[in-house]
C-alpha positions in Angstrom: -30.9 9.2 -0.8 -27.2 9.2 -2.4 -24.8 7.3 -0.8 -22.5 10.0 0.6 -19.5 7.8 0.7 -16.9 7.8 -2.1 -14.4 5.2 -3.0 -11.0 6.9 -3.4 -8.4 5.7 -5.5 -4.6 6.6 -5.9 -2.0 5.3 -7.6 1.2 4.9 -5.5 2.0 1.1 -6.2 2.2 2.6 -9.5 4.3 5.6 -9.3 6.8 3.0 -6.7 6.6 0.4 -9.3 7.8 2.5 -11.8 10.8 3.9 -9.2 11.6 0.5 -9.1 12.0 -0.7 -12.7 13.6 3.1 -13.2 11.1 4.1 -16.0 9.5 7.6 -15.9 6.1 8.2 -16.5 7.4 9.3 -20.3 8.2 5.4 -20.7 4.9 4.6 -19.8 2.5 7.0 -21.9 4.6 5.6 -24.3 4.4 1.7 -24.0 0.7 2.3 -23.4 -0.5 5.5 -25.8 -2.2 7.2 -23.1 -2.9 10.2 -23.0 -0.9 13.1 -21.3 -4.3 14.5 -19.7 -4.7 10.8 -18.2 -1.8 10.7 -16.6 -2.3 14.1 -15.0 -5.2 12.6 -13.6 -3.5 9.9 -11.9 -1.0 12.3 -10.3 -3.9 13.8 -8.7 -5.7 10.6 -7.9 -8.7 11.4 -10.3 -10.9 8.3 -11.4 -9.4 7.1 -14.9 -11.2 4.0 -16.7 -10.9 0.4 -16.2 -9.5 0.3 -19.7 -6.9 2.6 -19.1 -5.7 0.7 -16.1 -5.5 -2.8 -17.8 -3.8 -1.6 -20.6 -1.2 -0.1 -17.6 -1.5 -3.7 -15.8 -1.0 -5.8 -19.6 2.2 -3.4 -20.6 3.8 -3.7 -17.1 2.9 -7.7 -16.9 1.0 -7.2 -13.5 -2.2 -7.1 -11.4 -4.8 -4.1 -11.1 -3.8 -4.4 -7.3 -0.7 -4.1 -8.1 -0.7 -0.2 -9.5 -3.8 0.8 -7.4 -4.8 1.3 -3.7 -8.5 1.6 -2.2 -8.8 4.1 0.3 -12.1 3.6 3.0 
């Protein structure tokens, strides 16, 4: 039997982080050469891969929990 619950994921530390150092998300796909598609899934909280998210974390010199929130 599947575990019905799923862990959900968004990314508003991220998008406030990037309010707060006044870069767009432009800036970003380009310090990190992620894809446009990727992004698009972060805007609308989709699952993106660990990779992609400490490549974010190494170019922005911060924590995972610093541009991601677990919702229960």
């Amino acid at each position: 039997m599947r575990n019905e619950k799923q862990i959900r994921i968004n990314y508003k530390p991220l998008w406030k982080m990037l309010i707060d150092r006044e870069m767009t998300k432009g800036d970003l796909r380009k310090m990190t050469q992620i894809a446009a598609s990727t992004f698009t899934k972060m805007t609308n909280n989709e699952n993106v891969s660990l990779d992609v998210l400490a490549r974010i974390s190494i170019a922005l010199e911060c924590g995972l929990d610093d541009i991601v929130e677990i919702e229960r």
